[in-house]
C-alpha positions in Angstrom: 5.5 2.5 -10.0 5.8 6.3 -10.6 6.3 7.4 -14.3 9.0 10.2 -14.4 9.3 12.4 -17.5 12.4 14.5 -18.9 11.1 17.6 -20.3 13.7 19.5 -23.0 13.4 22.9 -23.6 11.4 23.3 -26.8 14.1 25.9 -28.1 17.0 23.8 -27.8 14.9 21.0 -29.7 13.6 22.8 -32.6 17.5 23.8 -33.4 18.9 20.2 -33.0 16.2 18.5 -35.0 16.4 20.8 -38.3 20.6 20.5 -37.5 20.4 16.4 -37.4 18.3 16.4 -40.8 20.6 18.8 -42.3 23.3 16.4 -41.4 21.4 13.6 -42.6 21.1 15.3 -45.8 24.7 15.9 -46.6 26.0 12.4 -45.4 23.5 10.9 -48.1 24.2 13.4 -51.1 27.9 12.8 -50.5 27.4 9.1 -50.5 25.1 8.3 -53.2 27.7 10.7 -55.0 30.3 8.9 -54.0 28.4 5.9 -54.9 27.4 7.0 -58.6 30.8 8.2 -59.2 32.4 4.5 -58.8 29.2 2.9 -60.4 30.2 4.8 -63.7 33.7 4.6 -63.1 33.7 0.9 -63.0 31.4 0.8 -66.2 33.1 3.6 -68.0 34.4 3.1 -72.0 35.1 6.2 -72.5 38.0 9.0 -71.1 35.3 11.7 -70.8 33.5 10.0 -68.8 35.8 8.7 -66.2 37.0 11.9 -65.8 33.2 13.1 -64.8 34.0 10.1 -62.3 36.8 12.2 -60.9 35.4 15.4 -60.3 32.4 13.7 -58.4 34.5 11.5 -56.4 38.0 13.5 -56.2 39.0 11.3 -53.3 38.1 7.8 -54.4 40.9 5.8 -56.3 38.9 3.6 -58.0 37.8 6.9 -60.1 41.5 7.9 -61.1 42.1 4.1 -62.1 39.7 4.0 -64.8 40.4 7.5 -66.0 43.9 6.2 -66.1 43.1 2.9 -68.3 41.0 5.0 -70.4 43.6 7.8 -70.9 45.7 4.7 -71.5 43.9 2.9 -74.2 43.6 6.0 -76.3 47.2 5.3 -77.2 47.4 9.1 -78.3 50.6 10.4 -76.8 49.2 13.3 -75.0 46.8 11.2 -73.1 49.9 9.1 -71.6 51.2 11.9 -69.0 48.0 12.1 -67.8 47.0 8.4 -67.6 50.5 8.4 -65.3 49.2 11.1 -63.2 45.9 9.5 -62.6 48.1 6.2 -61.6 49.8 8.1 -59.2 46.7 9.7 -57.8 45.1 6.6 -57.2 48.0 4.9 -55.2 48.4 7.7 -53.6 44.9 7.5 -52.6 45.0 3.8 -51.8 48.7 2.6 -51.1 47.9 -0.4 -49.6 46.5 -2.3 -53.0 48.9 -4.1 -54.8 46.8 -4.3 -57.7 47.1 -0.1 -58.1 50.9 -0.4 -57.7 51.1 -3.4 -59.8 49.6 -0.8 -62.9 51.8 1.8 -62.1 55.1 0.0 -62.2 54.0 -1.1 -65.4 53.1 2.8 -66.6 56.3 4.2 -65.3 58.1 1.8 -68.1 55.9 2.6 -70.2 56.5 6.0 -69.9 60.4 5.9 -69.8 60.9 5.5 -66.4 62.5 2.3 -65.1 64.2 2.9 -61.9 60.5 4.2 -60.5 58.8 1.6 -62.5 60.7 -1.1 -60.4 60.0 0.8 -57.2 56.7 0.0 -58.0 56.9 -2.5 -58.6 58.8 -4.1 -55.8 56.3 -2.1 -53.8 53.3 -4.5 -55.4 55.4 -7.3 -54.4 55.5 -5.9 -51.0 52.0 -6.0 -50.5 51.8 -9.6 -52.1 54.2 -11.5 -52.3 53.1 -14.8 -53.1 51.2 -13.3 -56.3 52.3 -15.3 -59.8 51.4 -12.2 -62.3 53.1 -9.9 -60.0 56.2 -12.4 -60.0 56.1 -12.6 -63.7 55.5 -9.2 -64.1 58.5 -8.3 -62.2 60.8 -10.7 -63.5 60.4 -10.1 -67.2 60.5 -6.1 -66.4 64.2 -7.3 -64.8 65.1 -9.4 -68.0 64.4 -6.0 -69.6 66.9 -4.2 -68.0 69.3 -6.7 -68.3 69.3 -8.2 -64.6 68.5 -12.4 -65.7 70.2 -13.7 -62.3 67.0 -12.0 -59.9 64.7 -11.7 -62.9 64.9 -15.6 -63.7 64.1 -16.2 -59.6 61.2 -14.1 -59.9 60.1 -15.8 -63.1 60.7 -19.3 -61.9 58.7 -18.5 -58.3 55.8 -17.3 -60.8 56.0 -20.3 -63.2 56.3 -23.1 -59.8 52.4 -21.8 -58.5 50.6 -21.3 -62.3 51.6 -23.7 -64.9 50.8 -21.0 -67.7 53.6 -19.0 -67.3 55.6 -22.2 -67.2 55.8 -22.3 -70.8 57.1 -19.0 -71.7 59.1 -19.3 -68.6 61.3 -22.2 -69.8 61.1 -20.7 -74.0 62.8 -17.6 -72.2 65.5 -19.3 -70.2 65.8 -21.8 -73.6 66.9 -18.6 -75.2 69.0 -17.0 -72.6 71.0 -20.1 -71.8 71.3 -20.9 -76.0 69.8 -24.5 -75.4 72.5 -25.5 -72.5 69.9 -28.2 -71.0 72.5 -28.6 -67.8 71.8 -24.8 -67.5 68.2 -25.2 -67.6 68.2 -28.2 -66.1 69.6 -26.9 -62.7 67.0 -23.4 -63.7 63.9 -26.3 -63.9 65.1 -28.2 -60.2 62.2 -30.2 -59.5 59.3 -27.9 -60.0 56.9 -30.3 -61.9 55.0 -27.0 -63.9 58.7 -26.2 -65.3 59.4 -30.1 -65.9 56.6 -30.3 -68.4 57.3 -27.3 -70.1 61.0 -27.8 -70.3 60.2 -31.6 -72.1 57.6 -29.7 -74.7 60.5 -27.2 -75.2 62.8 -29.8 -76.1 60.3 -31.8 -78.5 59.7 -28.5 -80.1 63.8 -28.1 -81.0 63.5 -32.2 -81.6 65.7 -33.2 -79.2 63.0 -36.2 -78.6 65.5 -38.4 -76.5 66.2 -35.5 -73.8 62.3 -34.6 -73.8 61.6 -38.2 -73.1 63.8 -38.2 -70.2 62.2 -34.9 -68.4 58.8 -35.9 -69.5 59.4 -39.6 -67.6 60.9 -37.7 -64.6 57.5 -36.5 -63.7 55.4 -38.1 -61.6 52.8 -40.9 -63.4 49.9 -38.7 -61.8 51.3 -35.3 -63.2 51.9 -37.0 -66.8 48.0 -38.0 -66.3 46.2 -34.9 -65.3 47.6 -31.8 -64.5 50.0 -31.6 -68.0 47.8 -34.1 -69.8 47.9 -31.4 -72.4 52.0 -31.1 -72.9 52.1 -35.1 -73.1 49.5 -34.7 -76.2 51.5 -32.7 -77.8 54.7 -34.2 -77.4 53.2 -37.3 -78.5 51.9 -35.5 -81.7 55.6 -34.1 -82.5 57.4 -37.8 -81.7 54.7 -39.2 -84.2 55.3 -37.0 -87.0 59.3 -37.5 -86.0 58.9 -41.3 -86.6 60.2 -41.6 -83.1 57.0 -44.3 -82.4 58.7 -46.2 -79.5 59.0 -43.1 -77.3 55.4 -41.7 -78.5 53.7 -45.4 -76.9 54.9 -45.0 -74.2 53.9 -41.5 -73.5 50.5 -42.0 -75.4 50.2 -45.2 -72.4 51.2 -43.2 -69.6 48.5 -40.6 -70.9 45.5 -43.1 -71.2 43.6 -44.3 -67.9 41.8 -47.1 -69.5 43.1 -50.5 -69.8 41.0 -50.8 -72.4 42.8 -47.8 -74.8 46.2 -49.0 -73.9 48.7 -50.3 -76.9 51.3 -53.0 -76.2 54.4 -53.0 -77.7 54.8 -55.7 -80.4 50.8 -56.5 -80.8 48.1 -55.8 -82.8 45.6 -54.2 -81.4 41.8 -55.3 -81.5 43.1 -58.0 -83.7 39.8 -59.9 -83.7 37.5 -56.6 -84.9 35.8 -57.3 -81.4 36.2 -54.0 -80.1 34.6 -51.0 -81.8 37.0 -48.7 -83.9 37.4 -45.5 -83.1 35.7 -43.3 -85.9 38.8 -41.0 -85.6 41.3 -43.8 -85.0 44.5 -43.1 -83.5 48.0 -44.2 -85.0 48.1 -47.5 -83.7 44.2 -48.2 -84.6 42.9 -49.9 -87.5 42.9 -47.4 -90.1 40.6 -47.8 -92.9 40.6 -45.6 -95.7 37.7 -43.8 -97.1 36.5 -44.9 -100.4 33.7 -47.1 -102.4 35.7 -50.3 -103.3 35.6 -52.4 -101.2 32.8 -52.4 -99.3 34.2 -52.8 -95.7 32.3 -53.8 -92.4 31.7 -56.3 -89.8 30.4 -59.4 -90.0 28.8 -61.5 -87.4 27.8 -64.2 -89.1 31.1 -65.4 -90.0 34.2 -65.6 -88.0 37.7 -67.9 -86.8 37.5 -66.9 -83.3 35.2 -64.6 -81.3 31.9 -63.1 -82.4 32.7 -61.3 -85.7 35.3 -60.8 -88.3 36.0 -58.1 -91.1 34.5 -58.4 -94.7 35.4 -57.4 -97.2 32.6 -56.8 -100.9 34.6 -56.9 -104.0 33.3 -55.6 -107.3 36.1 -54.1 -109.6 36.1 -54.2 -112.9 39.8 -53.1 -113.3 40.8 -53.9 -110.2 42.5 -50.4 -109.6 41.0 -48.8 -106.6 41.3 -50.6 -103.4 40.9 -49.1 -100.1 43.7 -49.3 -97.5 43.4 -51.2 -94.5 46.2 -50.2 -91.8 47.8 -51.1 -88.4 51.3 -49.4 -87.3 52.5 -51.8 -84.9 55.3 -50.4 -82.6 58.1 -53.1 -82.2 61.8 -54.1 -81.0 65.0 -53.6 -83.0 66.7 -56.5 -83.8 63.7 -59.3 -82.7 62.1 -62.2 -84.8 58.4 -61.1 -85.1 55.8 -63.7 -86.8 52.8 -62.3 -88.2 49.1 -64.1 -88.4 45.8 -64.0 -90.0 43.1 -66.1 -91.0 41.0 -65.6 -94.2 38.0 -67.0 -95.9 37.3 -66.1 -99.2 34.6 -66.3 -102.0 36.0 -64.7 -104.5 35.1 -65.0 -108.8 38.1 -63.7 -110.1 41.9 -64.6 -109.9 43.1 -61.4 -108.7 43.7 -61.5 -105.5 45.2 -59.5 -102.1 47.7 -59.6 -99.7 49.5 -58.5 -96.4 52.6 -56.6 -96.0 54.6 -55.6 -93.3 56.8 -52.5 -93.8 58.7 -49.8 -91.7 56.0 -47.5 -90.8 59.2 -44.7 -91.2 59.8 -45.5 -94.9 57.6 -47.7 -96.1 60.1 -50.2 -97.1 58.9 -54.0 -97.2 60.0 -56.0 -94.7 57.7 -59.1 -95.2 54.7 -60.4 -97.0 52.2 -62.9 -97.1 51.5 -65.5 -99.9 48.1 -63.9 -101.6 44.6 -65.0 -100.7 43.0 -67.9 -102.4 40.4 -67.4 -104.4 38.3 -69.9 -102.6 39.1 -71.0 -98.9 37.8 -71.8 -95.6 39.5 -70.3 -92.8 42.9 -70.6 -93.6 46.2 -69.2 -92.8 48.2 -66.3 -93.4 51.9 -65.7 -92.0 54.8 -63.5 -92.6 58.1 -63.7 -90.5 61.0 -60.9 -90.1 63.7 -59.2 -88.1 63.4 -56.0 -87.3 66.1 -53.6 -88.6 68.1 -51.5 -86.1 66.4 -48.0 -87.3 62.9 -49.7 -87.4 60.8 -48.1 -84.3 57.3 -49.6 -85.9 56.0 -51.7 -89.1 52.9 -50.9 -90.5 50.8 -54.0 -91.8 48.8 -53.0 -95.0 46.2 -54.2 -97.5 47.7 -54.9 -100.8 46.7 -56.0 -104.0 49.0 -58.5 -105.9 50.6 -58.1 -108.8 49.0 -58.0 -111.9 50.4 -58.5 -115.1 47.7 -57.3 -117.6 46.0 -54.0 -118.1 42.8 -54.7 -116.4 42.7 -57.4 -113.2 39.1 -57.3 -112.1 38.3 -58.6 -108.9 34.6 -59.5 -107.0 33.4 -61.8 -104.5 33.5 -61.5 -100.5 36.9 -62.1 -98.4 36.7 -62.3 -94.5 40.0 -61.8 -92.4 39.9 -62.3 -88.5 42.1 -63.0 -85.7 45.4 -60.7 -86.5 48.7 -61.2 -84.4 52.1 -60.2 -84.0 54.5 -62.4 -82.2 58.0 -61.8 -81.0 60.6 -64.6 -80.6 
């Protein structure tokens, strides 16, 4: 097959070849300029130096942004007129990116303008309209300017897709509405985010009975993951309120193991066969620090199960004795018996003793008779009716009373197999 050739004349070639490297040339100083000037623009921290990034790359917006931050951040007052302008360069620039407009509408308010703050606003919303932070950001600029009808729609849209404006979004309509919980209540609907918050709200003003309500409204896998968080610390604030019936159930609903569950009206790990928690909860054995007694487990002697508690005596006055502690969270108005077994080895007369009082007040509802000072496994009860304002007793520890200056005590005492029964 014949080979055919195109032959160009040599003088048009040797003026197209220089004219396509000349070309070349420009294209790549203009675009590793370009390129430098966002590189340094993006890593800017200070004004002068974005504004090198401008006059390399007049026409880029990302260049007029970070002058405009930087202008911003100086917080001297004749930087703020031109940290505007470079805001409005940039979204003029690129009007199609939220994000640019979003900044603006918040540096027109800052700058005194709020009818073209909210055009910009508006204008970010626009371009994205299923963004939270431009929600939020346009909802609390309309609270601002007094409009709470659109402004709390915009806020509650924000709060329903990222739980951490939910918060802030309920404290805000708390305040508006001057704690009217019908008013909120119809504000919250059945958004879960605003739910939570709204019940944390309510603890927070200790209105415990009307944040139990909205906390039990949410669904048992919400209370258990996603606002795992609120439930801890509206359990916190019902413990410290005394309000321990409400604060069981939510510390329940909050625990996944069958294990960590309390019951209501029992002692739990009555037989010491479980390990305590070394930062026991409220309903947990507590046991105080201290020297005297010696406290611990003991496997080699027990009523039931593998091991019981002991307890190493050896007080010469018989004055410091560390607390042992269950709050126990109970009915109003129900016969409760309390049990324990003891066996003791003790050398002195002085002895101990349980009581059961209202975890609230620390008044004494029951007690048992005091330990013998030698016994096999033997006994202990205490019955009572729980008051109408008791939410939980709290069984203690206690020493018996003495009559004399000093009442030493040593020897061993074991107790095991703690109950509480309701009749």
């Amino acid at each position: 097959m014949a080979t055919r050739s195109i032959k160009l004349n040599s003088t048009a070639l040797r003026a197209i070849v220089p004219f396509l490297a000349v070309l070349c040339v420009i294209f790549t100083y203009f675009g590793a300029k370009w390129f430098f000037a966002n590189t340094i623009a993006a890593r800017a921290i200070y004004k002068e130096i974005a504004d090198f990034s401008v006059n390399l790359a007049p026409n880029d917006p990302q260049t007029h942004f970070a002058s405009a931050v930087l202008h911003e951040k100086t917080f001297l007052p004749e930087d703020l007129p031109k940290s505007l302008a470079e805001y409005e360069q940039a979204v003029a620039l690129s009007p199609s990116d939220y994000r640019l407009w979003f900044e603006l509408g918040k540096a027109r308010e800052r700058n005194g303008d709020p009818p073209e703050a909210e055009k910009a606003l508006r204008k970010a919303l626009a371009l994205a309209p299923n963004y939270s932070q431009v929600q939020w950001a346009l909802g609390n600029f309309l609270l601002r300017q007094g409009k709470s009808e659109e402004a709390f729609a915009e806020i509650r849209k924000a709060a329903e897709t990222d739980k951490t404006f939910a918060n802030p979004a309920v404290a805000s309509a708390w305040q508006l509405f001057q704690g009217d919980t019908a008013r909120i209540k119809s504000y919250v609907g059945d958004s879960a985010n605003l739910k939570a918050a709204f019940a944390l709200v309510l603890a927070k003003e200790k209105r415990f009975d009307e944040s139990f309500e909205v906390w039990n409204s949410l669904s048992e896998a919400a209370r258990k993951s996603d606002f795992k968080a609120n439930g801890d610390e509206i359990y916190q604030m019902m413990i410290e309120a005394k309000k321990y019936r409400a604060a069981l159930q939510i510390y329940s609903n909050n625990t996944d193991s069958d294990d960590k569950k309390i019951a209501l009206g029992r002692v739990t790990n009555g037989g010491f066969e479980a390990d305590n928690p070394k930062t026991p909860g409220v309903f947990e054995w507590q046991i105080a620090e201290g020297v005297e007694p010696q406290i611990g487990i003991d496997n080699t002697q027990k009523h039931g199960g593998n091991i019981s508690l002991k307890l190493i005596f050896n007080s010469s006055d018989g004055k410091a004795l560390r607390t042992v502690s269950q709050t126990v969270v109970v009915e109003a108005h129900k016969k409760y018996v309390f049990e324990t077994f003891y066996k003791s080895e003790l050398k002195t007369s002085a002895t101990v003793k349980w009581e059961l009082v209202d975890a609230a007040d620390n008044k004494v509802l029951a007690s048992t008779e005091t330990v013998s000072a030698n016994a096999d496994w033997t006994s202990l009860k205490a019955e009572f009716v729980v008051p109408e304002t008791t939410e939980a007793v709290t069984i203690r520890l206690v020493r018996a009373t003495c009559n004399t200056t000093l009442c030493p005590i040593s020897g061993k005492l074991w107790f095991d197999d703690f109950s509480l029964n309701g009749q």
